[in-house]
NUPAKE-739108 format. One record per residue (C-alpha): residue number from 0; residue in three letters; chain; x, y, z. Coordinates in steps of 0.001 Angstrom, whole numbers. Layout:
<atoms>
<atom i="NUM" aa="Ala" ch="A" xx="X" yy="Y" zz="Z"/>
...
</atoms>
This chain:
<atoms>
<atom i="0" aa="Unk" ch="A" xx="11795" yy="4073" zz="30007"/>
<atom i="1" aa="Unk" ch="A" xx="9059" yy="6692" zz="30120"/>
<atom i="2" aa="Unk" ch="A" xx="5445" yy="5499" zz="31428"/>
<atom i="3" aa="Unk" ch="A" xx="3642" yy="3766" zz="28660"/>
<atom i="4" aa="Unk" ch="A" xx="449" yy="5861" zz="26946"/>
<atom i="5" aa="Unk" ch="A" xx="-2904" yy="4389" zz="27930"/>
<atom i="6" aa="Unk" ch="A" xx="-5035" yy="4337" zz="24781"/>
<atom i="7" aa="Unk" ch="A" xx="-8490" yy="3597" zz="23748"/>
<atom i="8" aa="Unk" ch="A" xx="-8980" yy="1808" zz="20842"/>
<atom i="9" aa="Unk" ch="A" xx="-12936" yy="3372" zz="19252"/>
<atom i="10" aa="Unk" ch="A" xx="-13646" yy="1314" zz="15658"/>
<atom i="11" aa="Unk" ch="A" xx="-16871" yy="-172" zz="14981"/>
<atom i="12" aa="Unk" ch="A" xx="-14996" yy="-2937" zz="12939"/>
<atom i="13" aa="Unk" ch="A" xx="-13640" yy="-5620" zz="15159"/>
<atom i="14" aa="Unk" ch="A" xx="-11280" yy="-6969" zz="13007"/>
<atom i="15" aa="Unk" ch="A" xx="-9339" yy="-3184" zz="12368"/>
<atom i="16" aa="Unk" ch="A" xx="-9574" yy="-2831" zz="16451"/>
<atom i="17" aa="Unk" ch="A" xx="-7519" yy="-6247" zz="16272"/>
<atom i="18" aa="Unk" ch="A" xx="-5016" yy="-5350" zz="14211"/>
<atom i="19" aa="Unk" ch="A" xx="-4681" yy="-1785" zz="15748"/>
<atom i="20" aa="Unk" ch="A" xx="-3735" yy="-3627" zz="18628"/>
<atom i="21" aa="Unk" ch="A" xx="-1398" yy="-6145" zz="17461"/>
<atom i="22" aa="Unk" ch="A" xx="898" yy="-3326" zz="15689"/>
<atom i="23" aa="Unk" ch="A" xx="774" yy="-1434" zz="18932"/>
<atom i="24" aa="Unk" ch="A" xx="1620" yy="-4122" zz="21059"/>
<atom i="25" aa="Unk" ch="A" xx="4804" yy="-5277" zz="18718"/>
<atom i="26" aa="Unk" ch="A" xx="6030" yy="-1768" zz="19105"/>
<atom i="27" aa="Unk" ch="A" xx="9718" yy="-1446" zz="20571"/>
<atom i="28" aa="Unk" ch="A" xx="9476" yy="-1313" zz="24183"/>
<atom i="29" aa="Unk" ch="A" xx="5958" yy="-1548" zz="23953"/>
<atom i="30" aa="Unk" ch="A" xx="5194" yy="2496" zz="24633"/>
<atom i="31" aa="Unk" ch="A" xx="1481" yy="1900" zz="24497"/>
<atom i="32" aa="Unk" ch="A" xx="-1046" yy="319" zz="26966"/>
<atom i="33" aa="Unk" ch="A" xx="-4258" yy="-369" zz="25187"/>
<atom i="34" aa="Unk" ch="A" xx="-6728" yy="-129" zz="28231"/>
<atom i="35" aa="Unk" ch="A" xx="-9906" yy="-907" zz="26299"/>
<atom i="36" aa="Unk" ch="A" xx="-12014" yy="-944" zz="23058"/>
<atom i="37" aa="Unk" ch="A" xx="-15374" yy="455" zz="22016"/>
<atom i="38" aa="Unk" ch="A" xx="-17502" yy="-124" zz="18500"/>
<atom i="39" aa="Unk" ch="A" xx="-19889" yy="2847" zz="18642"/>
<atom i="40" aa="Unk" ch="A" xx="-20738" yy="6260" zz="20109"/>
<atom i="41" aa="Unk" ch="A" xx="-22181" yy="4905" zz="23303"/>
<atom i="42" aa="Unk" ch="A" xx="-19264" yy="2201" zz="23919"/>
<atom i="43" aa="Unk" ch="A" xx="-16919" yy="5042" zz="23982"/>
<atom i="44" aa="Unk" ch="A" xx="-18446" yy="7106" zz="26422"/>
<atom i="45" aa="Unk" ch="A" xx="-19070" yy="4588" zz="28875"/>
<atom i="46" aa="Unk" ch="A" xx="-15179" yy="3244" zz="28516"/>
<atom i="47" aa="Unk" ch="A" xx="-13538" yy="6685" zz="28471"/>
<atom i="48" aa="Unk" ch="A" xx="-15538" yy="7050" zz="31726"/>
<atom i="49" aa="Unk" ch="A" xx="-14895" yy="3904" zz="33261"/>
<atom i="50" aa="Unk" ch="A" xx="-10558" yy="3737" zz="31964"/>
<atom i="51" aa="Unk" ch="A" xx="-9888" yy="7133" zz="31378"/>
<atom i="52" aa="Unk" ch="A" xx="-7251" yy="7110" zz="28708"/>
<atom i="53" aa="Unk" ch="A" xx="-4771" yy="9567" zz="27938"/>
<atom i="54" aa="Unk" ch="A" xx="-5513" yy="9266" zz="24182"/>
<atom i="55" aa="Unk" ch="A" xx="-8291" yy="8351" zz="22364"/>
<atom i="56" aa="Unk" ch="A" xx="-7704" yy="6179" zz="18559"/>
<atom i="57" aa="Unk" ch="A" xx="-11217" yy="7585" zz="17063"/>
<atom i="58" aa="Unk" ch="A" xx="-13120" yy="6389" zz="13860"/>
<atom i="59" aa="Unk" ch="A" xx="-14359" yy="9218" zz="12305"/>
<atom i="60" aa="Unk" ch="A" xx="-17193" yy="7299" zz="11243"/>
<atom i="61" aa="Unk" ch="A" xx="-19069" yy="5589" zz="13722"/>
<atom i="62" aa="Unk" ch="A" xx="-23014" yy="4327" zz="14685"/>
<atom i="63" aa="Unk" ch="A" xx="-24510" yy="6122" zz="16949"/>
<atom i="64" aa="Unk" ch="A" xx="-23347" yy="9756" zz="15724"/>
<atom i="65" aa="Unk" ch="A" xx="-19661" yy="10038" zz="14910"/>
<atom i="66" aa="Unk" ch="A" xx="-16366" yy="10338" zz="16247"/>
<atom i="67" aa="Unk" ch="A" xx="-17536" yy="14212" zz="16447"/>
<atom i="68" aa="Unk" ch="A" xx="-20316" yy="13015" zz="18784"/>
<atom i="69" aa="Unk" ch="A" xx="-18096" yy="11109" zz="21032"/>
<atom i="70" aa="Unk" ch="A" xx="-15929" yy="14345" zz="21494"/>
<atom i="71" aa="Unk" ch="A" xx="-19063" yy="16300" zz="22038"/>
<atom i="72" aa="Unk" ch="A" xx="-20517" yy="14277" zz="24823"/>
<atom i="73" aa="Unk" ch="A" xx="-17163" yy="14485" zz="26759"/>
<atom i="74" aa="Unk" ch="A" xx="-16788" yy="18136" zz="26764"/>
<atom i="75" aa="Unk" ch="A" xx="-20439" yy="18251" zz="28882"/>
<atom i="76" aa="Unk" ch="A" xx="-19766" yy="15752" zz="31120"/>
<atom i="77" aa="Unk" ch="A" xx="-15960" yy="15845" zz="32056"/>
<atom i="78" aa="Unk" ch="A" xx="-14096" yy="18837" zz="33185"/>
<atom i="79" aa="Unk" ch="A" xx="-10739" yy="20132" zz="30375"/>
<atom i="80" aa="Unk" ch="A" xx="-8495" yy="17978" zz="32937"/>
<atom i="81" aa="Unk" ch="A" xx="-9857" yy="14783" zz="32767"/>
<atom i="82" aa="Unk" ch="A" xx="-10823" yy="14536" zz="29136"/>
<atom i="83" aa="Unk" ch="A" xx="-8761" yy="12767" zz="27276"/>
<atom i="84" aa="Unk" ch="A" xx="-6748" yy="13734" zz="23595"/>
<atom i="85" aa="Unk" ch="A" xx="-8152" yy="12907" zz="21009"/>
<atom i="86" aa="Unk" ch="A" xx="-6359" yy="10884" zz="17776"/>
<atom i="87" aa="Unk" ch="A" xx="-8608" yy="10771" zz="14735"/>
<atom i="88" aa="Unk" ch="A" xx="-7735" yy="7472" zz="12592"/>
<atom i="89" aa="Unk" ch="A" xx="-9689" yy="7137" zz="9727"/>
<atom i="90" aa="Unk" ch="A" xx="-9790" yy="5350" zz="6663"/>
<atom i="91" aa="Unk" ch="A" xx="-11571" yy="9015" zz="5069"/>
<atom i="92" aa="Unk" ch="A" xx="-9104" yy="11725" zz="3405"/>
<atom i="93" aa="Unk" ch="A" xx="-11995" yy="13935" zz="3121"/>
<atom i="94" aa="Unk" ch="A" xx="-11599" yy="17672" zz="3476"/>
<atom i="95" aa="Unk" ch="A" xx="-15243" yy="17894" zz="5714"/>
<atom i="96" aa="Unk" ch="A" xx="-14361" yy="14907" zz="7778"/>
<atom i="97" aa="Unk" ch="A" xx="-10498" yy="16174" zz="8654"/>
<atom i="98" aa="Unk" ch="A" xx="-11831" yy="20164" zz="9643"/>
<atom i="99" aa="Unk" ch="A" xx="-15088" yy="18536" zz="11081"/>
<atom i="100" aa="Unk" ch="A" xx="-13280" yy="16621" zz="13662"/>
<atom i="101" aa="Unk" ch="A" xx="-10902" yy="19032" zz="14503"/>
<atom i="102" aa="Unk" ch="A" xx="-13164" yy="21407" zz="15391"/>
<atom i="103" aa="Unk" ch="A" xx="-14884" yy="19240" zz="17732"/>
<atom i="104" aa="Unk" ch="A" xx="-12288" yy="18615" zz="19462"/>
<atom i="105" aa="Unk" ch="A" xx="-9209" yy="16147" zz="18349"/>
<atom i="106" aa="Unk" ch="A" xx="-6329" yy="16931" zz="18776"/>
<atom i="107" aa="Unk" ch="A" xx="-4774" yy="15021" zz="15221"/>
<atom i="108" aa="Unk" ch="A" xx="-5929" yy="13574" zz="12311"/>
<atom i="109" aa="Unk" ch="A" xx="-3992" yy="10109" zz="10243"/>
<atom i="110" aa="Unk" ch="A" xx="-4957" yy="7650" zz="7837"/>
<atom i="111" aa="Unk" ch="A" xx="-5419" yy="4156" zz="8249"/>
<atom i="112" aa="Unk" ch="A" xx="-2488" yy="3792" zz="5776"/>
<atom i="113" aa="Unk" ch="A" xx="-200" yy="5063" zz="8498"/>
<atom i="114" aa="Unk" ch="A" xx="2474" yy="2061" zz="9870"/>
<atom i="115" aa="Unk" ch="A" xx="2516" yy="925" zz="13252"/>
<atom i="116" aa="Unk" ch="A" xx="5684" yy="2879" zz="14020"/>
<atom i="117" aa="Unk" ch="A" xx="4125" yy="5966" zz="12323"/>
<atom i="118" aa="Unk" ch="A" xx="1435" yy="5551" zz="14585"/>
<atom i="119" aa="Unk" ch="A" xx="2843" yy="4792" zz="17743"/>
<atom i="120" aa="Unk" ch="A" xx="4738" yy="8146" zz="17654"/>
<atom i="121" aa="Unk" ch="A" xx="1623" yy="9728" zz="16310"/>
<atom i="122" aa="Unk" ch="A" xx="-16" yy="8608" zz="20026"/>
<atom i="123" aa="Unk" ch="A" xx="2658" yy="9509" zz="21807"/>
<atom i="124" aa="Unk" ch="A" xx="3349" yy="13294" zz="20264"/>
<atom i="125" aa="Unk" ch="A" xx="-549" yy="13911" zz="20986"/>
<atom i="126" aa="Unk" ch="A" xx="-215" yy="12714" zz="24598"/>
<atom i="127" aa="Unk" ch="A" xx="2463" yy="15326" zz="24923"/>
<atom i="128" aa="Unk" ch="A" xx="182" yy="18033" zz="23706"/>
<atom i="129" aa="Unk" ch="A" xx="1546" yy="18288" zz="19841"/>
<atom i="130" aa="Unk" ch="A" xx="-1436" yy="18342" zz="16839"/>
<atom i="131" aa="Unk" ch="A" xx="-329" yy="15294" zz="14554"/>
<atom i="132" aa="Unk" ch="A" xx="-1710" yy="15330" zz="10837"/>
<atom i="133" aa="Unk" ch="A" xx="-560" yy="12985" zz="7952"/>
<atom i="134" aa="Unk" ch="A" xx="1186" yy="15352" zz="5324"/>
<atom i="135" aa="Unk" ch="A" xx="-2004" yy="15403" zz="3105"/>
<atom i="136" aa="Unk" ch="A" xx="-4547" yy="16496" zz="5345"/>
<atom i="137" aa="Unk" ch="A" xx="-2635" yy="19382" zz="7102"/>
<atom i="138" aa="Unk" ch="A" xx="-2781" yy="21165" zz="3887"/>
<atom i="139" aa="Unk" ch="A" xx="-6268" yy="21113" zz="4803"/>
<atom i="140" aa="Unk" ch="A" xx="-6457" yy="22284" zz="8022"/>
<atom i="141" aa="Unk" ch="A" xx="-4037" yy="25611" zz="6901"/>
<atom i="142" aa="Unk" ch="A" xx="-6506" yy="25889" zz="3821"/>
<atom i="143" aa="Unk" ch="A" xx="-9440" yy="26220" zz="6246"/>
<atom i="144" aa="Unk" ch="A" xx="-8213" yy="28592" zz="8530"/>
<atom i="145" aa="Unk" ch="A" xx="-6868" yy="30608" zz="5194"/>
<atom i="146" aa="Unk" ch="A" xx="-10465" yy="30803" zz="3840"/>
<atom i="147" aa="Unk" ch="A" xx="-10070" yy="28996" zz="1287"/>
<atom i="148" aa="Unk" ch="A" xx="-12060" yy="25907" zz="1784"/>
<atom i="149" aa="Unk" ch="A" xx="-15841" yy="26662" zz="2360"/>
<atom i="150" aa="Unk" ch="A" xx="-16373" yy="24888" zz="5070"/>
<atom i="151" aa="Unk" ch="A" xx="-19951" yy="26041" zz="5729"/>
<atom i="152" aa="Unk" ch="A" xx="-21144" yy="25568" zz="2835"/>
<atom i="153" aa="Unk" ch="A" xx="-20116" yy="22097" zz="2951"/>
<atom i="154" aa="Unk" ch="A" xx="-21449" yy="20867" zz="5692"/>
<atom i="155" aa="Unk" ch="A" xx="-24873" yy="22669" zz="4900"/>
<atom i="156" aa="Unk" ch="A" xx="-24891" yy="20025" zz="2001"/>
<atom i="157" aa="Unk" ch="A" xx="-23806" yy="17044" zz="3254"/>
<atom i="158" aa="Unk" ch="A" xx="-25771" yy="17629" zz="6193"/>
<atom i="159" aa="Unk" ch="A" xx="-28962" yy="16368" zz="4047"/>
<atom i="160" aa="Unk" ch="A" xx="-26791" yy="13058" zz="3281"/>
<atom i="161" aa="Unk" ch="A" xx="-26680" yy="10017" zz="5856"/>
<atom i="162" aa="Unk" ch="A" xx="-23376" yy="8676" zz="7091"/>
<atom i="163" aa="Unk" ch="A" xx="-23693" yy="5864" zz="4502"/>
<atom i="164" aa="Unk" ch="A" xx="-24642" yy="8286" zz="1863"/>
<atom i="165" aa="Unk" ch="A" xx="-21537" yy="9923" zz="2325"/>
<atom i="166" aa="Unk" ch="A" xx="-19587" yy="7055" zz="1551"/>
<atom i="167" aa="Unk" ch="A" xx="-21411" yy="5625" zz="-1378"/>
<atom i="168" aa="Unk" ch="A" xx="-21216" yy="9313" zz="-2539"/>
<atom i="169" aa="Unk" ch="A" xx="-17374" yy="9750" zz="-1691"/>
<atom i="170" aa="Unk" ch="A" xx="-16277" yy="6426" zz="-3882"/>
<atom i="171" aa="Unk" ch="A" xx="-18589" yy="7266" zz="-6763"/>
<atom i="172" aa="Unk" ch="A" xx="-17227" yy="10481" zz="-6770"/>
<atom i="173" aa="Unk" ch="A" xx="-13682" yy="8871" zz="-6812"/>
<atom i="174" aa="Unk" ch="A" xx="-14509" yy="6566" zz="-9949"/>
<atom i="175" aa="Unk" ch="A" xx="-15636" yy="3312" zz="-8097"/>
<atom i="176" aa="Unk" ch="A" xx="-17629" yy="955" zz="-9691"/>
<atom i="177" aa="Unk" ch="A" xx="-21038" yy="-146" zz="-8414"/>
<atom i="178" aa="Unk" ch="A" xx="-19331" yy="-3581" zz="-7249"/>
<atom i="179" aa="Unk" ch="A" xx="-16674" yy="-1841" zz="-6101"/>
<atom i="180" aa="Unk" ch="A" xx="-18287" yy="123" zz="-3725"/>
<atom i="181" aa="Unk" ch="A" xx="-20384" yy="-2855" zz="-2739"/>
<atom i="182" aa="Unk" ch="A" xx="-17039" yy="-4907" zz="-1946"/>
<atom i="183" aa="Unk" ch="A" xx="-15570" yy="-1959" zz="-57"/>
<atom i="184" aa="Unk" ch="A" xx="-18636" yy="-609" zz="2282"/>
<atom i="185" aa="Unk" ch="A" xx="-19735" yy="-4773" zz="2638"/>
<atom i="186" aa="Unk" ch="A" xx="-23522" yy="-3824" zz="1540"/>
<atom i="187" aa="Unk" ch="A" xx="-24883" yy="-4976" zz="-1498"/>
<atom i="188" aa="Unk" ch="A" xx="-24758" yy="-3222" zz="-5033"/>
<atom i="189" aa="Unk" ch="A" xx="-28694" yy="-3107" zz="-4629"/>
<atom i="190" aa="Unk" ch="A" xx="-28223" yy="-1060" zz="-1649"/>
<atom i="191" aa="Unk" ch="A" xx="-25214" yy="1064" zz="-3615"/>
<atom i="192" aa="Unk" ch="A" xx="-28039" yy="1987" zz="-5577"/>
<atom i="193" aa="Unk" ch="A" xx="-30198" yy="3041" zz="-3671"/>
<atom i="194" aa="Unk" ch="A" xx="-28381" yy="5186" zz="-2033"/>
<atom i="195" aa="Unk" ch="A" xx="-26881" yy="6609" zz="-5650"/>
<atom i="196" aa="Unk" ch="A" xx="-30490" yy="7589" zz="-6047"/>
<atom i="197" aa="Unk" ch="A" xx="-30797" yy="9296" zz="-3119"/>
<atom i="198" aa="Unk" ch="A" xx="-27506" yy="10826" zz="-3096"/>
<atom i="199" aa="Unk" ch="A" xx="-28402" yy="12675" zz="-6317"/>
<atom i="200" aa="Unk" ch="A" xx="-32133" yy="13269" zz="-5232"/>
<atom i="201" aa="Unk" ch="A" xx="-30646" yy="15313" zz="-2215"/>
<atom i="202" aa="Unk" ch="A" xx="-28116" yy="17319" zz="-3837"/>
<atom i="203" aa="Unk" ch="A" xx="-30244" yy="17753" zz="-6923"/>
<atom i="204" aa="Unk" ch="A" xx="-27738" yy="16743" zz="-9432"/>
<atom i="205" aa="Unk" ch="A" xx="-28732" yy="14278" zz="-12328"/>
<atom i="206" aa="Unk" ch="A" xx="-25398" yy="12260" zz="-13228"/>
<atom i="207" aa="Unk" ch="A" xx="-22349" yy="10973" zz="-11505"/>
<atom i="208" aa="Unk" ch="A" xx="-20420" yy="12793" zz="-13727"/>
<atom i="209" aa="Unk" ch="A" xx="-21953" yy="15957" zz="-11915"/>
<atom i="210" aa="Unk" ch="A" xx="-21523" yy="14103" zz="-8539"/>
<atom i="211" aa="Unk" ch="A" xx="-17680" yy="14229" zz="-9341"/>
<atom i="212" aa="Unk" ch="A" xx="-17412" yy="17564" zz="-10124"/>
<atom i="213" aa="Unk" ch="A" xx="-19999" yy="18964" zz="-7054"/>
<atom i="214" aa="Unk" ch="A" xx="-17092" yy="16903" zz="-4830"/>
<atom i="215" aa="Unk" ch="A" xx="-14220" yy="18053" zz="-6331"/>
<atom i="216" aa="Unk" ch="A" xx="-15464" yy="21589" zz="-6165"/>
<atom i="217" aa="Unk" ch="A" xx="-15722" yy="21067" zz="-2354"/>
<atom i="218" aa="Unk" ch="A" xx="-12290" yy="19070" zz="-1971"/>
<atom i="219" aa="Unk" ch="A" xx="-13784" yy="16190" zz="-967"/>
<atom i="220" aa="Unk" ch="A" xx="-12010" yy="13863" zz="-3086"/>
</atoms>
């Protein structure tokens, strides 16, 4: 049996860290070693530094900057050979997300729908050097390097929004109600209002209705 893959698990929800680690360790012949787990930007550093994993499981989404950020502080403080490879798994289908974090550095990009199986050979074909993408978002990776996604231009606008902001604004966009998006992001529908408000302020549209078709124009539905 081949050596098993030493993995980082980087989620800022414990209870998704949990379960990414009991699907990994009921895996047939148990192929992956989880070495340790991290909740934010700074967590990750410190344990890729301290374990040094062969792959990474990275949350696009994270506090303290982003999966993106995590990549970017490793490229200035380790040298190509010990960094590790980089697995984005993310609960976000968005076109900006899956091009963002390939160009900082990862080296695959799945869904949090993905099964344990799915994922386990996911880890284990990035370890060998292969770029792993669920169906849907490799169409958006060839798209990008075709042209015909403006990429630029899309992160020139979301780059006014907040993280949060980007997720209110994603699920409006998608038809959520206001409770709904409350129940999904755990915040309250006050607080889905607010940052409606300021969602629209920033992009200077006046409706959702116009928030849904400023996304879909961009892909990022």
């Amino acid at each position: 049996m081949s050596t098993p893959v030493r993995v980082l698990i980087v989620d800022d929800h414990a209870m998704f860290r949990a379960g990414v680690r009991a699907e990994l360790g009921a895996s047939a012949g148990h192929p992956v070693d989880i070495v340790a787990e991290a909740a934010d930007v700074d967590e990750a550093v410190a344990a890729i530094a301290e374990h040094r994993p062969e792959v990474v499981l990275l949350d696009v989404h994270l506090p303290g900057g982003g999966g993106a950020e995590v990549m970017r502080r490793l490229s200035t403080s380790m040298s190509g050979a010990e960094t590790p490879r980089f697995l984005a798994l993310s609960v976000s289908d968005a076109a900006e997300d899956v091009i963002g974090t390939i160009r900082a550095g990862a080296r695959g990009y799945v869904t949090k729908t993905i099964t344990g199986a799915e994922l386990v050979d996911a880890i284990r074909r990035v370890a060998e050097g292969d770029a792993v993408f669920s169906p849907r978002l490799a169409g958006f990776v060839l798209d990008a390097f075709a042209g015909t996604i403006e990429i630029s231009a899309v992160d020139e606008d979301l780059d006014r929004l907040t993280e949060r902001e980007r997720e209110v604004m994603r699920l409006i966009a998608r038809g959520y109600a206001y409770k709904e998006v409350a129940r999904e992001l755990f915040i309250s529908i006050k607080t889905v209002e607010t940052h409606m408000s300021s969602v629209l302020r920033k992009l200077q549209l006046s409706s959702r209705h116009e928030l849904t078709r400023w996304a879909s124009d961009r892909r990022l539905l």
